[in-house]
N, C-alpha and C positions, 0 to 999 in steps of 0.2 A: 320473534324469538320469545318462546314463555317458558315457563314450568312451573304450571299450575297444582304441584302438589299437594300444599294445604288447602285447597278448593276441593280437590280431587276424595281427597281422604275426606273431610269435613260432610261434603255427598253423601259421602258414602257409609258416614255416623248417620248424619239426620234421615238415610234411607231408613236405616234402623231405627231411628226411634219414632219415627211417624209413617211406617210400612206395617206390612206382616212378617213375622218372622222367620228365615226359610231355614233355618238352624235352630235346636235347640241351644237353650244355653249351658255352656261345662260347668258343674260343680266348681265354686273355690276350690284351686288347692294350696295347703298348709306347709308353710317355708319352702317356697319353690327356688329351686336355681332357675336360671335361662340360657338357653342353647342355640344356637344357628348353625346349620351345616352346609359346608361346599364341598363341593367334587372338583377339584382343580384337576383333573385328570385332563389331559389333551390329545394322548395318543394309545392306541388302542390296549389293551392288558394279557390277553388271552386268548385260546384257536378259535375258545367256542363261539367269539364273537367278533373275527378278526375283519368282520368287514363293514362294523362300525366306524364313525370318523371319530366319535368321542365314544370312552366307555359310559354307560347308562348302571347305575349304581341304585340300592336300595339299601337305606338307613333304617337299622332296626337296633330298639332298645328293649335289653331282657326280654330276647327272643326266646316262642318257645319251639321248643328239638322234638324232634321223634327217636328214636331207638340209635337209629343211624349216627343221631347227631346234628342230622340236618333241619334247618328252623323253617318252620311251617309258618308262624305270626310272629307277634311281637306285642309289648303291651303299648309301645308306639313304634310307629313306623313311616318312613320317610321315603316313599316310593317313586319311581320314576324319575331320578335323581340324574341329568344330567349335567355335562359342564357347565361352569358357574358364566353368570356374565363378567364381563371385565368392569362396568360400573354397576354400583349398588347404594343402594339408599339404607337411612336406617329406616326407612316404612315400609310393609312391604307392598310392590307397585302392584301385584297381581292378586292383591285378598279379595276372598272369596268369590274370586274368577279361575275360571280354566286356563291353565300357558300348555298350548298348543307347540309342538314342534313339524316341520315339513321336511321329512328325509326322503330322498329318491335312491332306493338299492339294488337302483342297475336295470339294464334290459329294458324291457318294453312293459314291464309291469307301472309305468309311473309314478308319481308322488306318493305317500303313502304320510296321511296327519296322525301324530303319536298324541299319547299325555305326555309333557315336559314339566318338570319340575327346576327351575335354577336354580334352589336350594330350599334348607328344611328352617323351618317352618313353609316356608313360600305360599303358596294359597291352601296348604292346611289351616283347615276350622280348629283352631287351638285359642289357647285361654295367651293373650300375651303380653312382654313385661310391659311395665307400666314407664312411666318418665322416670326416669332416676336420675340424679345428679341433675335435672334441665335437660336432659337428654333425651330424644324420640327415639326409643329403642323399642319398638312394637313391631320389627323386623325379628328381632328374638323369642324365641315360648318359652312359656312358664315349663318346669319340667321336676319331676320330682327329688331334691336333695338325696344325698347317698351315693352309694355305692352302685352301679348297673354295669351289668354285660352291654357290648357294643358290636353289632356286627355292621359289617360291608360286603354286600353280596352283589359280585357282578351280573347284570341281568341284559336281556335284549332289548331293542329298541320297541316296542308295539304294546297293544293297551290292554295287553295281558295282567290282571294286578298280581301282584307276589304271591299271594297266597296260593293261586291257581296256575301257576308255572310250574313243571317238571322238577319230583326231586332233583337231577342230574344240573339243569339251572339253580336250583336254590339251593347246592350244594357247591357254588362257586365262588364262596367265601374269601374276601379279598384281604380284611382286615378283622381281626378279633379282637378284641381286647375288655378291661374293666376300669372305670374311669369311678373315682370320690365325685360327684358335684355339694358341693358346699353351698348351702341354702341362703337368698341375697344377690350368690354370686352370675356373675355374665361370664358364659363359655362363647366361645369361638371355635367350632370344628371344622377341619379341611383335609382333606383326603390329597393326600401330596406322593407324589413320586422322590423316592429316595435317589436310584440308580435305574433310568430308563433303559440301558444300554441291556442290564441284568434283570430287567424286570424285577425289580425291588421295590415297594410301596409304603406306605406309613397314615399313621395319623398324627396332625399335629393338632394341637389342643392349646389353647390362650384363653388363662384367664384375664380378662379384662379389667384392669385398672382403672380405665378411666372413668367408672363411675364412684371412686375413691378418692380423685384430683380435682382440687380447684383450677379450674380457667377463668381468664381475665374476660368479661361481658366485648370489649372493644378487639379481640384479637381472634385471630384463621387462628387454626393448628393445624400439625402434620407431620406426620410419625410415618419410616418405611423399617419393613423386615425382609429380609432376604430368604424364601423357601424355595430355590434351589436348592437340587439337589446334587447328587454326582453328575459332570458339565457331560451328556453324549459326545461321542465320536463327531457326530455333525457339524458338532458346535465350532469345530476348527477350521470347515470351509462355509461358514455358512455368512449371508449377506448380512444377519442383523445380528445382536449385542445379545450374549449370551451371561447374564452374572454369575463371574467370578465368586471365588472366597472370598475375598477382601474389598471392601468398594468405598472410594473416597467419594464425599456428593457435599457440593454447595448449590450456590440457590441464587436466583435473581429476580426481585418483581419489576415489571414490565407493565409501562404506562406511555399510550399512543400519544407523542407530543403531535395534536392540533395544529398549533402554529407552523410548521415546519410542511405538515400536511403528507399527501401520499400519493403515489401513482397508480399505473395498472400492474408494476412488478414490483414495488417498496414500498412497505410502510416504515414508518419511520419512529422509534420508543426511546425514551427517557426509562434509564433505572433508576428507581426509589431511591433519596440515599440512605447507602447502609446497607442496601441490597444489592449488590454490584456483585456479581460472584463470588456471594460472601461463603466463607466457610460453615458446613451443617454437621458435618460428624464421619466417623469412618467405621463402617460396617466391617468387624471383626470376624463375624463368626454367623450360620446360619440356624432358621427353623429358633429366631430365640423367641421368647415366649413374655418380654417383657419388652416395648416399646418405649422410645423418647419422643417427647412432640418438642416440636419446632414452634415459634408464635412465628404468629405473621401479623399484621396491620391489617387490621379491617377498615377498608379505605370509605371516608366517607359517600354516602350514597350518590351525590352528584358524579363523583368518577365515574359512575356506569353510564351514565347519560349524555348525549350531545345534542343541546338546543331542545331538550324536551324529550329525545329520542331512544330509548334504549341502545346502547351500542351488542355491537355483532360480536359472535364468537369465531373462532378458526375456522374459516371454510372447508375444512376436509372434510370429503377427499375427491373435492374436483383438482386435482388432477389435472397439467401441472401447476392450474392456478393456483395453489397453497398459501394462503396468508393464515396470521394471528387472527384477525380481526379486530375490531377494535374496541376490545374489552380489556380492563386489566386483567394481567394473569401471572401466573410464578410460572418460572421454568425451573429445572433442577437440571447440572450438569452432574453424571452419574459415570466414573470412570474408573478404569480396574487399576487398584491402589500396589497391585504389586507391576505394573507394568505402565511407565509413563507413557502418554499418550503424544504417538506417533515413532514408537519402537518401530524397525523393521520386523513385519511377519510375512505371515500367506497372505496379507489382506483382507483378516477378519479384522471388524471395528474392537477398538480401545475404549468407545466408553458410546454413551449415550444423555443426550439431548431431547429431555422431555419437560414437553412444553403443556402445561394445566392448563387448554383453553377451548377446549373443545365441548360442544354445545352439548349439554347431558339429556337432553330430550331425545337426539341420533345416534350418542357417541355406539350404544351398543350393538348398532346395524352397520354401523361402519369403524370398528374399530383398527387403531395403528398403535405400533410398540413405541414411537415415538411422543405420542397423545395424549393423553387422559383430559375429563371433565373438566372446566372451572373449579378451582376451589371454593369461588365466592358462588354460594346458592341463593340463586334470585327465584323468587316466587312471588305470584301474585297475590295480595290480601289485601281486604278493603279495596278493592277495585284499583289497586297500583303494585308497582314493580317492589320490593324489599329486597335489600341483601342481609341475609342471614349470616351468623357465626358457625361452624362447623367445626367438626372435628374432623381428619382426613389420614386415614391410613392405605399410605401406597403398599405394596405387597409384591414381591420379585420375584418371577416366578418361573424358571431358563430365559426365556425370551420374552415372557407376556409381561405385562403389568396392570394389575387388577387395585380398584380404587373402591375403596368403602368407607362413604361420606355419611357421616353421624351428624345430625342436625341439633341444633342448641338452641336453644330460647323459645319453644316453637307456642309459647303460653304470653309474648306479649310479640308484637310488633317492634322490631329494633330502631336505636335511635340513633345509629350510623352518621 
């Protein structure tokens, strides 16, 4: 088990500074905001593309129109824009590389390899922020402060760029709008479904705090928001946990007691104390724009090891062997606060059990609504294993659950 991020990145500097250049470099610019954008879209939007699994989106800022109305360019533009992965780093894992996607759409025509984009900046050649706060936030672009036009234009799957696509497509404008960015500041944008049922869409927009807030060097964080939207019709026969309006969630860290040992069906964990389904908060209201973090114990670095060894993450998704593994990890129980859990219904579930232990090198090829990442980010430096401090915002999303791990300290080696 690795994840050799700061290796990976570091490469991928000193390619730069002892290569040739395959880029030029972007002008400074003067009082930048910072932007990241996802397509949380999951199900299709519209006829002209109805036989997409996800819709494919193109981000464009102070676009420019023809006569029509319809935008031709952009002074930036964020193309090929499909659904977001369910984990993210705050680096970005695909700079200045190609993210390929492999759709098959049908019949005997076979595979067909697209341009993919998981989000913007993503392997766009942009100028990006810097550390702030201790934070590795070079997942985000520098982007011009002010005022801009914002479009979302649904597009096809194929490696058509915007520019060169059919008025009648680049007139299928999903989302409009005009947004201040405030110069300093960290945007978060996501492209979210309001009422899937009605085809109703949105933009929700966060500015981020937490380059604002002190955190303690020795502790996790971990902050969730609920951007569902209006629950489909589905939601009421359906096998997995759809969030509600309301949602109560505690929390428990989970450490493999050794002594006790483990079979081929049980392992066997000790809770932290303090951590035993403890209470974390009650999700009132959704799409807010202002997050709470949780501390967690950043456990000292010996816990991840046994006898010299790295320990293992969640085997998902072999299937039906499923274990933890045996790494520390937090679970969160997550249940719908206006309905105690085990009301009689039709037999949709009352809440969910999600377990943060899942190996983040795989999680994105195999992901499950009950899963997400580690929260503790082990990477290699100086030729050994480190747990890093993070910051972790879950993200609720009807059924998915999307995790975006912000790295902290990423300028010394931590003393765990």
């Amino acid at each position: 088990m690795k994840l050799n991020t700061i290796l990976i990145y570091a490469a991928i500097g000193m390619t730069g500074l002892t290569g040739c250049k395959k880029y030029a470099e972007a002008p400074l610019m003067k009082d930048p905001a910072y932007i990241r954008v996802f397509n949380n879209l999951t199900t299709t939007v519209d006829f002209l593309h109805s036989q997409q699994v996800a819709p494919f989106l193109t981000f464009l800022a102070d676009p420019a129109v023809d006569a029509a109305g319809v935008p031709s360019d952009a002074a930036v533009t964020g193309d090929f824009l499909g659904a977001r992965q369910f984990y993210s780093l705050s680096a970005p894992i695909n700079e200045a590389n190609s993210s390929l996607a492999t759709v098959n759409p049908g019949g005997n025509s076979g595979p067909v390899v697209t341009n993919m984009n998981y989000e913007y900046p993503g392997n766009a050649h942009v100028l990006a922020a810097p550390v702030i706060n201790g934070l590795d936030l070079s997942a985000w672009a520098q982007f011009p402060s002010g005022k801009h036009r914002i479009l979302f234009v649904v597009r096809p799957s194929n490696n058509i760029a915007f520019s060169n696509l059919s008025a009648t497509v680049r007139s299928n404008i999903l989302i409009d709008t005009t947004i201040d960015f405030q110069k300093g500041e960290v945007y978060t944008m996501e492209v979210v479904s309001r009422d899937i049922d009605n085809a109703k869409y949105g933009l929700y927009v966060r500015k981020e705090q937490f380059i604002h807030q002190a955190f303690e060097t020795n502790k996790l964080y971990a902050a969730m928001v609920n951007l569902s939207g209006k629950l489909p019709a589905s939601a009421a026969v359906s096998a997995a946990f759809f969030f509600p309006d309301k949602l109560r969630i505690s929390y428990s860290y989970n450490i493999l007691n050794d002594a006790v040992g483990m079979n081929q069906y049980n392992f066997y964990y000790d809770q932290l104390p303090g951590y035993d389904d403890t209470y974390y908060t009650t999700l009132n209201s959704k799409m807010d724009t202002v997050v709470s973090f949780l501390p967690l114990p950043l456990l000292p670095e010996e816990n991840f090891f046994y006898q010299g060894v790295l320990r293992t993450y969640s085997t998902l998704p072999n299937f039906p062997s499923e274990f933890q593994g045996t790494m520390p990890y937090v679970n969160f129980n997550i249940v719908n606060a206006d309905r105690p859990t085990g009301t009689p219904d039709s037999g949709t579930p009352d809440g969910l059990i999600l377990a943060c232990s899942a190996d983040p090198t795989i999680f994105n090829n195999t992901p499950r609504q009950s899963y997400t990442p580690n929260l503790n980010l082990i990477v290699n430096t100086g030729n050994a294993f480190h747990v890093y401090p993070t910051l972790n915002i879950l993200e609720l999303s009807y059924d998915h659950v999307y995790l975006m791990q912000i790295q902290r300290g990423i300028d010394e080696i931590p003393k765990n």
